[in-house]
N, C-alpha and C positions, 0 to 999 in steps of 0.2 A: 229182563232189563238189568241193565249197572246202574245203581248207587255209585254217589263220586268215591265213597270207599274205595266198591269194585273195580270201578275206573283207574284209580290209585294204582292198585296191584295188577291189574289186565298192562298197566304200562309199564309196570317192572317188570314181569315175564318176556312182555314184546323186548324188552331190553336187554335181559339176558340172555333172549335166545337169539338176539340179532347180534350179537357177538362170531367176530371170527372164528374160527377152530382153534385158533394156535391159543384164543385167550376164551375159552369156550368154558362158561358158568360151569359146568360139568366136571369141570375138573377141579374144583373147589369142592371140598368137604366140610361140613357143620360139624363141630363135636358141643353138645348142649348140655350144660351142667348145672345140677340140681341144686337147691340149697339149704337149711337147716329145717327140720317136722315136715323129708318129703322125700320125694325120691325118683327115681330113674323115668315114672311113669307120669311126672309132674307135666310132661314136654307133649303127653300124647294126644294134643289136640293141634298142637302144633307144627310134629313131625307129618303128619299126611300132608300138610299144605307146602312145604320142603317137597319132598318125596315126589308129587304133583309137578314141581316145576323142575324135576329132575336133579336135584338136587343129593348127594350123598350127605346121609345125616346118621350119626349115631350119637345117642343119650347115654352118660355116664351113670354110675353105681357106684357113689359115694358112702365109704364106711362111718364118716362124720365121727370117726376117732381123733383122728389131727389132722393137722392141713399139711404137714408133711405126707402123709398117707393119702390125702384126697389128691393133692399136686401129682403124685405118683401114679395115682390109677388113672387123671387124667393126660397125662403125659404116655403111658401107655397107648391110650387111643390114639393119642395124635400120631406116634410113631407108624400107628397102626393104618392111616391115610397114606393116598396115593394126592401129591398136591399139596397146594396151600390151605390151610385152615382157616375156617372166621372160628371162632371158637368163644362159647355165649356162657355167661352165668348167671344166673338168679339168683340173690341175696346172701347167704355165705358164699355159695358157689362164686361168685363176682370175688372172694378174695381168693377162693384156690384158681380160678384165671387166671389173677395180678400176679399168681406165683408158678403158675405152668406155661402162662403165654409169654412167659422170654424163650420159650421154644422156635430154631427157627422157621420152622414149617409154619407158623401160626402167622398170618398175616394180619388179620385184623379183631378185634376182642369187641362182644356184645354184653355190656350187663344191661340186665333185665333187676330194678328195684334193688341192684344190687349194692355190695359194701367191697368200696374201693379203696384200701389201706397201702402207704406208703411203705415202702424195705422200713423192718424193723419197728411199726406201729404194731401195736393191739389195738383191739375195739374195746377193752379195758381200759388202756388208755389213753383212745381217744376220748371217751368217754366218762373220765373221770371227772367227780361231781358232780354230774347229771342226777337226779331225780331218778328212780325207774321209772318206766312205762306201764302205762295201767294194764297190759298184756303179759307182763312180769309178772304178774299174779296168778295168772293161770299156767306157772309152769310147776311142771311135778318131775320129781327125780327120784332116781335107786340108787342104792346102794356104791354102785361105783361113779358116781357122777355124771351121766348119761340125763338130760334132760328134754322132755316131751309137752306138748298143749295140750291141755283137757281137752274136752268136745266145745265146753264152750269158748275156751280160747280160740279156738281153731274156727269155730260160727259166728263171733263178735268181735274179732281182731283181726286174726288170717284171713279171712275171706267170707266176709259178713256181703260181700256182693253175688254169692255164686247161691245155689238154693242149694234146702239142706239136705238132699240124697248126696249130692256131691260133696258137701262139708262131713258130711257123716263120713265117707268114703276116704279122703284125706285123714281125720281123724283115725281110721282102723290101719291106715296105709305107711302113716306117718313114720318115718327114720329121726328116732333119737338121737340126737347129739350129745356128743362130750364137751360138758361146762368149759372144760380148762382152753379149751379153742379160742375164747374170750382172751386169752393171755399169751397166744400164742401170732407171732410177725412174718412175715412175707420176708423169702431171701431181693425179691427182685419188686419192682414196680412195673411188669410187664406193660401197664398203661403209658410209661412216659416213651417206650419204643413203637409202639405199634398206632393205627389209626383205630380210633374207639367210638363205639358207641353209646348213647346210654339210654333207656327207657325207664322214665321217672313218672311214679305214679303217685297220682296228684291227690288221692286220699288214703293210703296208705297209711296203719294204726303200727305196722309193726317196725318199719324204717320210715321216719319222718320225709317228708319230701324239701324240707329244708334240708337235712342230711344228704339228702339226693344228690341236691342241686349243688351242693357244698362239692360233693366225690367228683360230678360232671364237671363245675368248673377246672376244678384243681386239674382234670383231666385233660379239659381244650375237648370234649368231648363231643359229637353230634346229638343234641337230646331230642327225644321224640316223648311231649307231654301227653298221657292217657287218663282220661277219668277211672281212676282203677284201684279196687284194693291192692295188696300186696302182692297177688297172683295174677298178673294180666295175662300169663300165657293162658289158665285157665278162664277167664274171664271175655279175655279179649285176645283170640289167638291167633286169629289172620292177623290183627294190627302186630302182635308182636313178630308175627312170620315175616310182614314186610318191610320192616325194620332188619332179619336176618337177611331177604333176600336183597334189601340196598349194599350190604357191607358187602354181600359176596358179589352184586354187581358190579361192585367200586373195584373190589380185590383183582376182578376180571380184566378191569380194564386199565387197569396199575401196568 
């Protein structure tokens, strides 16, 4: 039996594949990008339900050194596509999108909880005189400025809705990031060219969902609200997939 979920998504597939040849979902590629205490593998509950509906999907491997360097490596991928791209970020990843999807292969941008900054903002100073966040406390640094979540940042902030074999797991899996990213602006606004998505999650401890909704308007964005921590792909992974598979629907039929 279908749940109206499954119903949901059994009518986006019947939609994609009832697509002409010439405009054939198939021919659209996903490139999914990860974002800050995470990594390539963040996506892997998500890419088999892509993959299922035929879909070409590769997940990015972000060095979370600068967003120079992450824009680059995900610029790569894209070149690396046969087609148009939807092309998704989660949380930092959403700012190296805003600066690799002025690409023009890239047709349409998904952030998932993500941070959508203007050419030439930081998230320093968007955020200046903010309070920190009680999740800012569990962060721990070395030596060169690289900073990481404890276990229990990663269990009571990051993803206090997922059980803790899998928070353990993130925790051990985690990709550090370089502090000074915080300081660092987008050449482009990739969102103000392209048709955007956004997937705003509505109890998220680590990007406010007022901050959400702030990045979605400014965007003109599609928003699709989730009861979700920070990690919905983990959490909630079909609903983030058909949320992917709308935009590449949409893309198809452009």
């Amino acid at each position: 039996m279908f749940n109206s979920h499954n119903m949901f998504r059994a009518g986006l597939l019947a939609a994609v594949f009832a697509l002409p040849m010439s405009a054939a979902a198939e021919d659209v590629s996903v490139v999914l990008v990860h974002g800050a205490f995470s990594d390539g593998s963040a996506w892997h509950k998500v890419i088999p339900v892509l993959q299922e509906a035929g879909i070409p999907v590769r997940a990015a491997q972000l060095s979370l050194s600068s967003l120079k360097e992450d824009a680059a490596v995900v610029a790569r991928l894209i070149d690396m596509q046969d087609g148009p791209v939807v092309l998704v970020g989660h949380s930092y990843g959403g700012n190296v999108i805003t600066e690799a999807g002025s690409n023009d292969e890239v047709a349409a941008l998904v952030y998932v909880a993500g941070l959508a900054l203007e050419a030439e903002q930081s998230m320093a100073g968007l955020l200046e005189g903010q309070p920190p966040a009680p999740w800012q406390a569990e962060i721990q640094a070395d030596a060169d400025g690289y900073i990481r979540l404890s276990a229990n940042g990663i269990q009571t902030f990051f993803a206090p809705d997922l059980p803790a074999d899998e928070t353990a797991l993130i925790t051990a899996t985690q990709g550090p990031i370089q502090y000074q990213i915080n300081y660092e602006t987008p050449t482009v606004s990739a969102w103000s060219m392209r048709p955007t998505y956004y997937i705003l999650t509505e109890t998220d401890q680590i990007i406010p969902p007022r901050l959400q909704g702030f990045f979605a308007q400014r965007m003109n964005a599609e928003v699709t609200q989730l009861d979700s921590s920070h990690v919905p792909m983990l959490s909630q992974p079909e609903a983030v997939a058909d949320v992917i598979l709308k935009a590449v629907s949409d893309v198809s039929q452009d």
